[in-house]
PyMOL commands that place a pseudoatom at each C-alpha (Angstrom):
pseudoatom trace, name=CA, resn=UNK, resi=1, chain=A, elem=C, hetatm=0, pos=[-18.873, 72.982, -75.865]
pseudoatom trace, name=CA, resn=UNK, resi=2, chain=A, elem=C, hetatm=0, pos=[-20.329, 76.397, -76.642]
pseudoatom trace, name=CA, resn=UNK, resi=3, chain=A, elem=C, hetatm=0, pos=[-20.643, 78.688, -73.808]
pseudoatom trace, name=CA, resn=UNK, resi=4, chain=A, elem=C, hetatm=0, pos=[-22.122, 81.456, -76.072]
pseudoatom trace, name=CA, resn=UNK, resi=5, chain=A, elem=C, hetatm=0, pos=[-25.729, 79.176, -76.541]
pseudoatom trace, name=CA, resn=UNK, resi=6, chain=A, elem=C, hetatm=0, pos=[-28.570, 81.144, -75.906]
pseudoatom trace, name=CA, resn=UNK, resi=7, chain=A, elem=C, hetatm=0, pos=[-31.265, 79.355, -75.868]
pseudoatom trace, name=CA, resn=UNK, resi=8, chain=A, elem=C, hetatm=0, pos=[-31.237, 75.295, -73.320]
pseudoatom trace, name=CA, resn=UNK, resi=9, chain=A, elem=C, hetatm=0, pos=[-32.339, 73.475, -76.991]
pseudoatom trace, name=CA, resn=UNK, resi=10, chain=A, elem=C, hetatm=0, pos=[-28.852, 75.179, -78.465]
pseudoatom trace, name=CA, resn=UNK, resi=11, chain=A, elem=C, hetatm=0, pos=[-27.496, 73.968, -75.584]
pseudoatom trace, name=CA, resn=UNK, resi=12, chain=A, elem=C, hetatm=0, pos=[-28.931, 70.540, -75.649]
pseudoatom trace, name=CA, resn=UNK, resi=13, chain=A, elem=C, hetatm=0, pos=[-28.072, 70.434, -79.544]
pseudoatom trace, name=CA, resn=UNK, resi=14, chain=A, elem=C, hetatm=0, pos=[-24.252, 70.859, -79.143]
pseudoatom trace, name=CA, resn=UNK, resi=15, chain=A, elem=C, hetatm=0, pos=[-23.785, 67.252, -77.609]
pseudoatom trace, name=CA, resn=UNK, resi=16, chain=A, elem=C, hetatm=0, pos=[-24.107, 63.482, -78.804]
pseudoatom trace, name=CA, resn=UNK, resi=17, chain=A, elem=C, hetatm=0, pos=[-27.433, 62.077, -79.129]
pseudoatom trace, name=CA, resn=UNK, resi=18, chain=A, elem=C, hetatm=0, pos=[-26.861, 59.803, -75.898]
pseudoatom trace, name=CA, resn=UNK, resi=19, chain=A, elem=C, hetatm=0, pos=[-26.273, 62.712, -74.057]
pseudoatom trace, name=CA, resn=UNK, resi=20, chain=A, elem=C, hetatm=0, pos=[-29.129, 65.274, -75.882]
pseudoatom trace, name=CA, resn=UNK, resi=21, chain=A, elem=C, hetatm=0, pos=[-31.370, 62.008, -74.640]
pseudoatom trace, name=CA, resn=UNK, resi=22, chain=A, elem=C, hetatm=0, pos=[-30.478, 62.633, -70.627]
pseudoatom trace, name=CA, resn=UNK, resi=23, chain=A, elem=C, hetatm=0, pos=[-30.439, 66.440, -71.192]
pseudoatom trace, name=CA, resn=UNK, resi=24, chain=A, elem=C, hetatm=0, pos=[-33.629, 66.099, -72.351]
pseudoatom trace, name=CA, resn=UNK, resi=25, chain=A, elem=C, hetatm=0, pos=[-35.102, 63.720, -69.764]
pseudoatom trace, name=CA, resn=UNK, resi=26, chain=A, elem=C, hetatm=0, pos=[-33.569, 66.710, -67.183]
pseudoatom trace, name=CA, resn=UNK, resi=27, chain=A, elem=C, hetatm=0, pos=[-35.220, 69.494, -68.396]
pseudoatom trace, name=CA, resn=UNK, resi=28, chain=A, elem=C, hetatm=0, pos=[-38.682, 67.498, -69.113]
pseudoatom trace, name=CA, resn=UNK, resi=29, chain=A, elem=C, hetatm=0, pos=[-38.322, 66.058, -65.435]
pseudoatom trace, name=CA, resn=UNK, resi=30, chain=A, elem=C, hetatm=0, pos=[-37.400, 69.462, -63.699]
pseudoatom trace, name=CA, resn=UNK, resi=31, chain=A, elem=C, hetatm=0, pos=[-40.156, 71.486, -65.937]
pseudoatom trace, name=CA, resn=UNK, resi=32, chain=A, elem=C, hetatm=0, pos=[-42.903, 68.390, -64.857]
pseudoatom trace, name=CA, resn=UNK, resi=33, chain=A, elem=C, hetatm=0, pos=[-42.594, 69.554, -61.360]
pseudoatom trace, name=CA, resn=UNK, resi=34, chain=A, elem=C, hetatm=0, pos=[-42.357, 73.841, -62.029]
pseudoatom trace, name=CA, resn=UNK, resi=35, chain=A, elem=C, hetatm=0, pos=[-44.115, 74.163, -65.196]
pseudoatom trace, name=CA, resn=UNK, resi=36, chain=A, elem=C, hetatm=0, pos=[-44.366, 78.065, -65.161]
pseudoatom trace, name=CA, resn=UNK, resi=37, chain=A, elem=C, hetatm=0, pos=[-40.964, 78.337, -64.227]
pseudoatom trace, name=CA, resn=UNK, resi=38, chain=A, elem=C, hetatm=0, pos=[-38.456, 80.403, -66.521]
pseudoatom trace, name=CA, resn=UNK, resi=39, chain=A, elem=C, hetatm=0, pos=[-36.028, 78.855, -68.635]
pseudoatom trace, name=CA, resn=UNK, resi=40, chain=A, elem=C, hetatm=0, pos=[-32.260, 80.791, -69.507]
pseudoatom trace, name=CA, resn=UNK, resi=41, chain=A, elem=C, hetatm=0, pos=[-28.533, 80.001, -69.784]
pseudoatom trace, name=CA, resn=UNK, resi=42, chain=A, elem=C, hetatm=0, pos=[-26.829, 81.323, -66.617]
pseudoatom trace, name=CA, resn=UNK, resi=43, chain=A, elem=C, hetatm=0, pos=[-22.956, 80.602, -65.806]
pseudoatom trace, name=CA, resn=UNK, resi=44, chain=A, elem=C, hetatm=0, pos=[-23.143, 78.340, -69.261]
pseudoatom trace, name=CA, resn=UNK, resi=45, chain=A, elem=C, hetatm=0, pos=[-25.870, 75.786, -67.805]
pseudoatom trace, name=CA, resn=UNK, resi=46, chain=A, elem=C, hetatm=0, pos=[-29.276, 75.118, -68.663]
pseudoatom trace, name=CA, resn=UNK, resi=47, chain=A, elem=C, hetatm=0, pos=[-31.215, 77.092, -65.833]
pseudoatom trace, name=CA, resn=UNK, resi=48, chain=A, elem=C, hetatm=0, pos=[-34.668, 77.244, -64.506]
pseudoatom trace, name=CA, resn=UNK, resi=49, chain=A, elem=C, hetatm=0, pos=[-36.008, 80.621, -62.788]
pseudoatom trace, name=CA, resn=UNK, resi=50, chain=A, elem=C, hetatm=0, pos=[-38.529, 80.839, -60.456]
pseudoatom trace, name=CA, resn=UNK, resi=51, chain=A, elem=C, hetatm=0, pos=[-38.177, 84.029, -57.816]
pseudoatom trace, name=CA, resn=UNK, resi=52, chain=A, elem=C, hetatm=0, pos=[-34.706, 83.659, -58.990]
pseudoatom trace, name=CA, resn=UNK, resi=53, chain=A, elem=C, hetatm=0, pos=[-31.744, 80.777, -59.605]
pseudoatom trace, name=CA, resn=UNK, resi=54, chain=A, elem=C, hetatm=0, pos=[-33.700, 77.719, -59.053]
pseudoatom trace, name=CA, resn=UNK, resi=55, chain=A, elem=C, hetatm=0, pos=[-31.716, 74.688, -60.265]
pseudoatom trace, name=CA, resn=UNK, resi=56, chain=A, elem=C, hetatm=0, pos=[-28.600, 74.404, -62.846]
pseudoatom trace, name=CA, resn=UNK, resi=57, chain=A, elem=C, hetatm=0, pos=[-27.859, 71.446, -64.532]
pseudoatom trace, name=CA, resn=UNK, resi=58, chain=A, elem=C, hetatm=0, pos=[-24.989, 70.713, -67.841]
pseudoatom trace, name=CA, resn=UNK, resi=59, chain=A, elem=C, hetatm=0, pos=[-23.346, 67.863, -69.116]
pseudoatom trace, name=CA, resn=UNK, resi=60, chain=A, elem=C, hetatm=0, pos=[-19.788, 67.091, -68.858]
pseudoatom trace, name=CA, resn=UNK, resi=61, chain=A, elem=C, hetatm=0, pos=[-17.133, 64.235, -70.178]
pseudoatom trace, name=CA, resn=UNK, resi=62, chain=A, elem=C, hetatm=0, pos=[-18.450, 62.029, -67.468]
pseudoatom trace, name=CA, resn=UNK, resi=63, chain=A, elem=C, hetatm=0, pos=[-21.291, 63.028, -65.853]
pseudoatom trace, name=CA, resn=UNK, resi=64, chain=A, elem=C, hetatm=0, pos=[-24.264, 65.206, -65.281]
pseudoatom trace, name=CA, resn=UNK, resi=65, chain=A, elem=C, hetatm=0, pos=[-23.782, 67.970, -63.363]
pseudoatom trace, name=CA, resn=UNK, resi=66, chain=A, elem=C, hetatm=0, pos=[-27.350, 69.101, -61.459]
pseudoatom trace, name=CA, resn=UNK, resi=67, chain=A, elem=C, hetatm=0, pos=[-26.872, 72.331, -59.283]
pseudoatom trace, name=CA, resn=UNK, resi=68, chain=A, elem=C, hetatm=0, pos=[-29.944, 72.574, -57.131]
pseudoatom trace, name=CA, resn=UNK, resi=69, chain=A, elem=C, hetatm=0, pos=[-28.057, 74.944, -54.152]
pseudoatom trace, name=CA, resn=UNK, resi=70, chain=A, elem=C, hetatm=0, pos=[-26.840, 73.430, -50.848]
pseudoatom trace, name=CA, resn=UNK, resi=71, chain=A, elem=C, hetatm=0, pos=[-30.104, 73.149, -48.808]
pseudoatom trace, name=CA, resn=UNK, resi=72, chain=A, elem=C, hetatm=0, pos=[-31.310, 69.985, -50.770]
pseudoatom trace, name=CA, resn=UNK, resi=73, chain=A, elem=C, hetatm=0, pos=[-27.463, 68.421, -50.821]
pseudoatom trace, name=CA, resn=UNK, resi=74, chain=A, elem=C, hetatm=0, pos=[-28.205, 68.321, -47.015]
pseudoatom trace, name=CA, resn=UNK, resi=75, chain=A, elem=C, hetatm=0, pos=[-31.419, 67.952, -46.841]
pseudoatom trace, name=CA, resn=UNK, resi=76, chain=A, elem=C, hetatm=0, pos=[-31.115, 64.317, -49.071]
pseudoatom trace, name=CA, resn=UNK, resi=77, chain=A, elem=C, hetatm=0, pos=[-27.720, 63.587, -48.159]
pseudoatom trace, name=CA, resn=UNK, resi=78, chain=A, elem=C, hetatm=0, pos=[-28.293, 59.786, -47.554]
pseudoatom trace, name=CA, resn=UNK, resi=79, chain=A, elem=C, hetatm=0, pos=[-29.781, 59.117, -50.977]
pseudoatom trace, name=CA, resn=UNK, resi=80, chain=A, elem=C, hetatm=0, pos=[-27.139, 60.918, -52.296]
pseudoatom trace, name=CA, resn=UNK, resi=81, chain=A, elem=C, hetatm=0, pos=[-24.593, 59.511, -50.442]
pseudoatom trace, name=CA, resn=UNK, resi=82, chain=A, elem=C, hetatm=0, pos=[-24.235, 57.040, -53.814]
pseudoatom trace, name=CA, resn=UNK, resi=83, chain=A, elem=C, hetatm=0, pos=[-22.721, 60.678, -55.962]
pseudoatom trace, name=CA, resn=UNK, resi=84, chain=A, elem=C, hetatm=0, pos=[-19.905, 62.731, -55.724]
pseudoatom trace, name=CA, resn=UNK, resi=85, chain=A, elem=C, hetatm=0, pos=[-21.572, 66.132, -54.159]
pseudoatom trace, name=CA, resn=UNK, resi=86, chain=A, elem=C, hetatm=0, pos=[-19.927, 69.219, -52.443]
pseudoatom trace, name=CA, resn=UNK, resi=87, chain=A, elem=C, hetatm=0, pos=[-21.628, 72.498, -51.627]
pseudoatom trace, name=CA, resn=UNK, resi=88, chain=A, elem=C, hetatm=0, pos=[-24.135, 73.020, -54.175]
pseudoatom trace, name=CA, resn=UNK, resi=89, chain=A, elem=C, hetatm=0, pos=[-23.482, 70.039, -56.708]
pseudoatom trace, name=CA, resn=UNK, resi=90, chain=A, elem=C, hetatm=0, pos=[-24.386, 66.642, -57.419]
pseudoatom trace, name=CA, resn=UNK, resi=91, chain=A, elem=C, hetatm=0, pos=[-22.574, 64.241, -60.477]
pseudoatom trace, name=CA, resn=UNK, resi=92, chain=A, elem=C, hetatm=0, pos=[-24.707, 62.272, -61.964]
pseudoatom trace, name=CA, resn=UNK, resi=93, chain=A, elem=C, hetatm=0, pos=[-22.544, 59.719, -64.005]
pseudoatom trace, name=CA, resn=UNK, resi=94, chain=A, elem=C, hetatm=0, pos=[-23.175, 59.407, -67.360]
pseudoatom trace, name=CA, resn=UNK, resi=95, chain=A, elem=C, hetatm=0, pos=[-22.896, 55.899, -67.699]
pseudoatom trace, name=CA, resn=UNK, resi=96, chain=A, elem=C, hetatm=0, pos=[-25.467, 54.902, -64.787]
pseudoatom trace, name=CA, resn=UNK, resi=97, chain=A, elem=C, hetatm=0, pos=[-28.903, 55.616, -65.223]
pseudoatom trace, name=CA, resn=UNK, resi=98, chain=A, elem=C, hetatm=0, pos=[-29.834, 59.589, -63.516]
pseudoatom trace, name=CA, resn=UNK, resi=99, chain=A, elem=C, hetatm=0, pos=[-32.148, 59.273, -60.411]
pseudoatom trace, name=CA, resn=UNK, resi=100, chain=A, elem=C, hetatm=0, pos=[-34.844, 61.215, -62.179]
pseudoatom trace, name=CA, resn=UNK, resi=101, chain=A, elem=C, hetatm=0, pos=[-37.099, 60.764, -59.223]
pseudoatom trace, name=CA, resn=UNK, resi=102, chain=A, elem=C, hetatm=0, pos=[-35.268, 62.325, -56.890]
pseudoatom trace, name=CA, resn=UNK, resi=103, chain=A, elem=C, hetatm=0, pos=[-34.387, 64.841, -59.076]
pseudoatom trace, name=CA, resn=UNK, resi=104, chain=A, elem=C, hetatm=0, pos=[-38.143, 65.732, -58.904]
pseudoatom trace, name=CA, resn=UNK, resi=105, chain=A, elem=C, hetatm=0, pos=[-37.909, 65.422, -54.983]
pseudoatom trace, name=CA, resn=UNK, resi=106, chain=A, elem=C, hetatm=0, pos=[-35.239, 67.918, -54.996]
pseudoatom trace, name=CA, resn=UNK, resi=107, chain=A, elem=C, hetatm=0, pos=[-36.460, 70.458, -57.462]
pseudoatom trace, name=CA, resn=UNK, resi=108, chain=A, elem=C, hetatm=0, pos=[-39.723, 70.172, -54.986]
pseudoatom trace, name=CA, resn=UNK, resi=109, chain=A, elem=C, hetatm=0, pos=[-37.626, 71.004, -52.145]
pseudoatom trace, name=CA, resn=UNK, resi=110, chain=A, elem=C, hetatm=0, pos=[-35.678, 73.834, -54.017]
pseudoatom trace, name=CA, resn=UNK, resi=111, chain=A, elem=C, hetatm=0, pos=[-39.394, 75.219, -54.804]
pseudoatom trace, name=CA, resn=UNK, resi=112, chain=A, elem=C, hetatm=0, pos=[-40.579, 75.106, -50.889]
pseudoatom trace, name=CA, resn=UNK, resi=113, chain=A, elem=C, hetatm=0, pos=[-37.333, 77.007, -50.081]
pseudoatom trace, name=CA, resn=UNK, resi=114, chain=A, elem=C, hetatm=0, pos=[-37.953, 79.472, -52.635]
pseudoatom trace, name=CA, resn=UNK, resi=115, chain=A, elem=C, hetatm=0, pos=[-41.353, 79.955, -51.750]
pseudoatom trace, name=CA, resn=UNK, resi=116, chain=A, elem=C, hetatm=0, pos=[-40.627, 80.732, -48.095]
pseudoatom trace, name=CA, resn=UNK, resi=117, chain=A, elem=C, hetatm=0, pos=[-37.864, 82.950, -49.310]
pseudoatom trace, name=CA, resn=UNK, resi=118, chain=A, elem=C, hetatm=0, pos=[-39.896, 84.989, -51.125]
pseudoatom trace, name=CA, resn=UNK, resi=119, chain=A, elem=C, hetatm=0, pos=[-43.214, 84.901, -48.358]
pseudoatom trace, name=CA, resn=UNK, resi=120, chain=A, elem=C, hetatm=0, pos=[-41.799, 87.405, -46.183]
for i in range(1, 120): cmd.bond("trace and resi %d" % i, "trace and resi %d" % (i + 1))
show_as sticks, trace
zoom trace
């Protein structure tokens, strides 16, 4: 893998197509729900900005790493419960098909928090 990619599609590109297809279906699911969000490689991951970090996600050997901070890991901790989470991380396995839904239900969340962040 690359860490010098610039661009998320450079990113994307670097993997097989099986993956490319999930990284894909990611980015298209996260962007459906914050369409004027920012896009940019931070910490070597695919990251979308909006009044700052607002979720991470990357590919790895086995899995899909999605990085949407720890208030949503708590927040949907019983339908994660399924994935390996800590902190600020959830593994999607590659070989199971990724909960895009909740994926959207998360990035939601992330967008509330940042929004109430940012109202003071």
């Amino acid at each position: 893998m690359n860490t010098n990619t610039k661009t998320i599609d450079t990113y994307i590109k670097q993997f097989p197509d099986e993956v490319q297809v999930i990284l894909k279906k990611m980015r298209e699911t996260i962007r459906s729900v914050v369409p004027k969000a920012g896009e940019a490689i931070k910490y070597g991951m695919p990251t979308f900005i909006l009044n700052g970090n607002l979720v991470h996600f990357a590919a790895f050997k086995n899995h899909i790493g999605f990085y949407p901070s720890p208030g949503p890991i708590v927040a949907f901790k019983k339908e994660l419960a399924k994935f390996n989470t800590s902190k600020g991380a959830i593994q999607f396995p590659i070989e199971k098909p990724i909960p895009y839904a909740l994926v959207k239900k998360i990035v939601r969340f992330r967008v509330k928090q940042t929004i109430e962040k940012f109202k003071d």
